[in-house]
Each structure stands twice: as C-alpha cells, then as structure tokens.
C-alpha distance (Angstrom), angle and dihedral (degrees) to the residues before:
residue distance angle dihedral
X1 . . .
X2 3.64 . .
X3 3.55 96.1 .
X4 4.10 78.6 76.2
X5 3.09 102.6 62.3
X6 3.68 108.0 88.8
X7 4.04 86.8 45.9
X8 3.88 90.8 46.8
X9 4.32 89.1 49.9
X10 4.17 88.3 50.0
X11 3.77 90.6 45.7
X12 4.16 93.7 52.6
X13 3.40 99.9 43.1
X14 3.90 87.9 50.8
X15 3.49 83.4 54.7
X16 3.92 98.6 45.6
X17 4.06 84.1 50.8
X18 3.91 88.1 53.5
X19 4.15 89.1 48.6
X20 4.17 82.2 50.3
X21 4.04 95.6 54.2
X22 3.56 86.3 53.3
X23 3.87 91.0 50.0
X24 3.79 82.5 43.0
X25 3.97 85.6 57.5
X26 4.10 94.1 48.8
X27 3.95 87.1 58.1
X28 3.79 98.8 47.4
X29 3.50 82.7 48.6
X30 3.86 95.1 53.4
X31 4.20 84.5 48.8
X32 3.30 100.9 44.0
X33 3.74 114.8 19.9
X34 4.01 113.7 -154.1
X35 3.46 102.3 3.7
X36 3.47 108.8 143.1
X37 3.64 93.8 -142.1
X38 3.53 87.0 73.9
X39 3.93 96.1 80.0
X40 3.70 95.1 58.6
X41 3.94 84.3 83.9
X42 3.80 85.7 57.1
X43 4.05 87.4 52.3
X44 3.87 86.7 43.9
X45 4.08 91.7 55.0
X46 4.06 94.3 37.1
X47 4.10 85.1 53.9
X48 4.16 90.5 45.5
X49 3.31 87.6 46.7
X50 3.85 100.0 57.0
X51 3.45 102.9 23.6
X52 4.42 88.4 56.8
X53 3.84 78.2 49.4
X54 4.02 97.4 57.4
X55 4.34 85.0 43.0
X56 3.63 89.2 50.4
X57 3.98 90.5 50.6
X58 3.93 89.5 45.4
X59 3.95 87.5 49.2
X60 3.46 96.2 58.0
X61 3.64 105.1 39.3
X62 4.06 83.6 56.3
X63 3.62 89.3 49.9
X64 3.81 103.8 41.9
X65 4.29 77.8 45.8
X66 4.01 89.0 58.3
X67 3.61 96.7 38.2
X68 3.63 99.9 52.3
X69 4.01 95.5 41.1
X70 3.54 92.2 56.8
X71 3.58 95.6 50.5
X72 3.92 95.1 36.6
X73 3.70 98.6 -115.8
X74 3.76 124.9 169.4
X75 4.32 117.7 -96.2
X76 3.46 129.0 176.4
X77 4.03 125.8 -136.7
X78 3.77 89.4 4.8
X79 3.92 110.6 143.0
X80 3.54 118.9 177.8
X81 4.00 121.5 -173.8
X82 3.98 113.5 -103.1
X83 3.76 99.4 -121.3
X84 4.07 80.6 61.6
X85 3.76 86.5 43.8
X86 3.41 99.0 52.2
X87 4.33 99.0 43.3
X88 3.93 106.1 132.4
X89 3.63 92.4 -142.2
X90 4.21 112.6 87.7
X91 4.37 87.4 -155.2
X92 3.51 94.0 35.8
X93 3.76 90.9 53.3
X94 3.73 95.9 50.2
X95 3.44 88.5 49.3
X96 3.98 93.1 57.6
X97 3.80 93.3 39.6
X98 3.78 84.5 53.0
X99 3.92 93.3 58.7
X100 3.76 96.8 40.6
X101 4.01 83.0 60.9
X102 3.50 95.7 51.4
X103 3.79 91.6 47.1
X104 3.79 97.8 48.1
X105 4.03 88.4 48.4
X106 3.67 95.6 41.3
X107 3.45 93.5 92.4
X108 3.82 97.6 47.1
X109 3.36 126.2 108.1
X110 3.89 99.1 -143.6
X111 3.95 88.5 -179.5
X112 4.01 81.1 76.0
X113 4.38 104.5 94.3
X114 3.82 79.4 -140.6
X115 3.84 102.6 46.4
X116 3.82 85.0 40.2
X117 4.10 102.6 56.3
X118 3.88 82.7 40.8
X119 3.75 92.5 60.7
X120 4.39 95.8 37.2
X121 4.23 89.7 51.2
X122 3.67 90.1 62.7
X123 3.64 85.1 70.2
X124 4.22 108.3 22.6
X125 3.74 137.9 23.1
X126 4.12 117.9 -101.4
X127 4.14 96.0 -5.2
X128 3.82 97.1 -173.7
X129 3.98 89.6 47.3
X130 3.90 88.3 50.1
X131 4.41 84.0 45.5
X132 3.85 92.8 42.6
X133 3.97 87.5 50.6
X134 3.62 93.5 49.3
X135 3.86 100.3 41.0
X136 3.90 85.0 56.7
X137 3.65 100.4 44.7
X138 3.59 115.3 124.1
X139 4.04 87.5 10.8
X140 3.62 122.3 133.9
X141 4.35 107.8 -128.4
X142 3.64 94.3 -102.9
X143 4.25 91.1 60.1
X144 3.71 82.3 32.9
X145 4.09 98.2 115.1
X146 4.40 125.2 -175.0
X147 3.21 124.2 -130.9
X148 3.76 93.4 -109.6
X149 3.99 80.8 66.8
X150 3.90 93.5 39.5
X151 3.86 91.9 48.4
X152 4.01 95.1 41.4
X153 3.72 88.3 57.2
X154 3.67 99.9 47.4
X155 3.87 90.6 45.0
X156 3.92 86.1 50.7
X157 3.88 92.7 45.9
X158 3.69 78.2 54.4
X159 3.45 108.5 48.5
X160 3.97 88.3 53.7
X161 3.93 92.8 42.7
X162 4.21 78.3 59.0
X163 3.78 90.6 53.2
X164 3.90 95.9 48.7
X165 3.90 93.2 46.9
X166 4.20 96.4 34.4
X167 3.81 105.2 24.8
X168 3.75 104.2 31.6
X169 3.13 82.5 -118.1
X170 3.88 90.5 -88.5
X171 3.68 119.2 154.5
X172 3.79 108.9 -126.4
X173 4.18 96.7 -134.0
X174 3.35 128.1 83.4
X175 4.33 90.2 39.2
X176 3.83 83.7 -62.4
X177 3.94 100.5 -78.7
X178 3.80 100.5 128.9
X179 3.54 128.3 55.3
X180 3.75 146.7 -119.3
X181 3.81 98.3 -89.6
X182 4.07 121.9 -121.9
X183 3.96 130.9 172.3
X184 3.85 132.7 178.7
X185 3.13 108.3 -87.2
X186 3.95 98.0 63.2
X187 3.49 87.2 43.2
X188 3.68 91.0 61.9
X189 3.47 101.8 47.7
X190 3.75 92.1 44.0
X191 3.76 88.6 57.0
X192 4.22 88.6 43.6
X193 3.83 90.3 52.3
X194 3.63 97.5 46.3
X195 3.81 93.7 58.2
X196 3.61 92.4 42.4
X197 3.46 86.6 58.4
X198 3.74 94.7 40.7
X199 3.70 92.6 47.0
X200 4.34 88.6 64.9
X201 3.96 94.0 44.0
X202 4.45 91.8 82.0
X203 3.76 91.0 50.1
X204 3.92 96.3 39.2
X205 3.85 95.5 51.8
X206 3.86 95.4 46.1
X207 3.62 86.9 57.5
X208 3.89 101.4 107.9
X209 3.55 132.1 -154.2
X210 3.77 112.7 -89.7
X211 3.64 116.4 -116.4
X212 3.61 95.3 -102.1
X213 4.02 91.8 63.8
X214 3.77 128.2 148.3
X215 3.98 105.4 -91.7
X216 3.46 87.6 -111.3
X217 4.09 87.1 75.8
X218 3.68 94.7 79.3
X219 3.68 142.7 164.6
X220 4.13 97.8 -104.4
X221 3.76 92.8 -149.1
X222 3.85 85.2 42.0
C-alpha cells in the first residue's frame, strides 16, 4: 500500500498538530487560569482533528480511484462522463478520471458514517464490517465496540465538528453570548478515535471485490 503513504504522512501530522493545540491549551491555562478564551485551542484541535480526517478520506478515495483504473480493477457505482471514457490516451485518461473523482466527492462530507461507507463500497464489499473487525482486533469483548457504537460516535464527533466550523460554536440560549462548553478530556479522545478510525480506512479501501462480485463491480475502463 505504498501508494498511501504520502496521504497516511499528511493525515498524522494533522493529527500531531491537533495533539499540539491541546498542549497549546494546557499552557494558556497555566498563564491564565480560567479564562475562557483558553478553550478555543480545544475547538481549534477538535476542528484539525476532523477536518484532516475528511482530507484523509478524500485522499484515498482519489488514490484507490487512480490505482485501480490504471490497472483495470473492478469499482462499484463509479460513473465517469463519456468524453473521459472515450480519451485515446491510457495516462491521459487516468488523469481525467482522477479529477472527475475528486470533483464529484468534493462536496462530501466523508466525516458523515453514511457519506463515508458510500464512498469505501465503491471499492470493497461491507466497509464498516471490514472497520468494525479491525477496530476490535486484538480486543478483549468488554472493549469490543459495534459499529452502531463506532458509527454513532463518529456521526456525533461530526455533528459538533459542524457546530465549531458553522455555528461558532455558540449556544443559541441566553441571546447567544456563551458557548457550547468543551474540556480536555473529550478533546483527547475525539482526536484518539479519529485516527483509530483513520488508521483502518488504507487497508479497507484496497480490499477488492472478489472475483465472484455482483456485475455491478466492474472494471470502469472495461
């Protein structure tokens, strides 16, 4: 999975930089103890956190898209426009295939469980079973969580990313002068699960269809 590894550097040193605000937050707090203008650094590192998330999603679908169009490997609900279809040139192609992916996902919020499993089954059979399975590897039953769990949490990391980045995170009582509230702690297991999560995506979207797929699996260029 080499043809990862760029995506998978950009993705952990987003994350590193999210694990930084928060250390940013401890020493504000150590200067200036209670002032509520402290937690903003805990917004900033819950945002990098998720948004480096949705880029690393977007990465790898445009990857796993050039990768398996080159070597004529089978996708599902992939639809590219004939006059990209039909360009003479086998690199040149690619190429234009590539940006029509990026285009039609560039509006996607792949931090969405939904929007997410849409995107991976292009490219493998049950994603979130395949995530759920690795997640829980090596897990005794108690940690052992389902993917009802797994997907509820991302969807609520999501939901609050969405209020930080479209609501200012403001909460609408009281006239809308005090804010949602957020602390350390759920910071830092927000940032945990997200690259646990992340971590599964490379190996879950080069999982290709078996040979006995459903004819919609097909080789685009086909």
């Amino acid at each position: 999975m080499e043809r990862f590894n760029d995506a998978i550097s950009t993705f952990e040193h987003a994350s590193d930089r999210a694990r930084q605000m928060v250390n940013l937050f401890d020493a504000l707090s150590a200067l200036r103890r209670q002032d509520p203008a402290n937690d903003d650094a805990l917004r900033s590192a819950y945002f990098q956190a998720v948004s480096s998330f949705d880029f690393f999603a977007h990465e790898l679908a445009a990857i796993e898209a050039q990768h398996r169009f080159k070597e004529g490997l089978k996708t599902r609900n992939i639809t590219l426009p004939m006059e990209i279809m039909t360009i003479q040139d086998p690199e040149a192609r690619v190429t234009a295939a590539e940006s029509q992916i990026r285009q039609a996902n560039s509006y996607k919020a792949f931090v969405d469980p939904a929007k997410l499993a849409e995107m991976l089954s292009c490219y493998c059979p049950t994603p979130w079973q395949k995530i759920v399975d690795r997640m829980n590897q090596g897990k005794e039953a108690p940690d052992r969580r389902t993917a009802e769990q797994i997907k509820g949490q991302l969807k609520s990391i999501w939901k609050r990313r969405n209020q930080i980045a479209h609501e200012a995170d403001v909460n609408p009582t009281l006239a809308g002068i005090r804010l949602w509230p957020i602390d350390k702690p759920d910071t830092e297991l927000t940032i945990s699960f997200i690259l646990e999560v992340g971590e599964q995506l490379p190996h879950v979207i080069s999982d290709f269809f078996p040979d006995n797929a459903p004819e919609e699996a097909v080789d685009i260029f086909g």
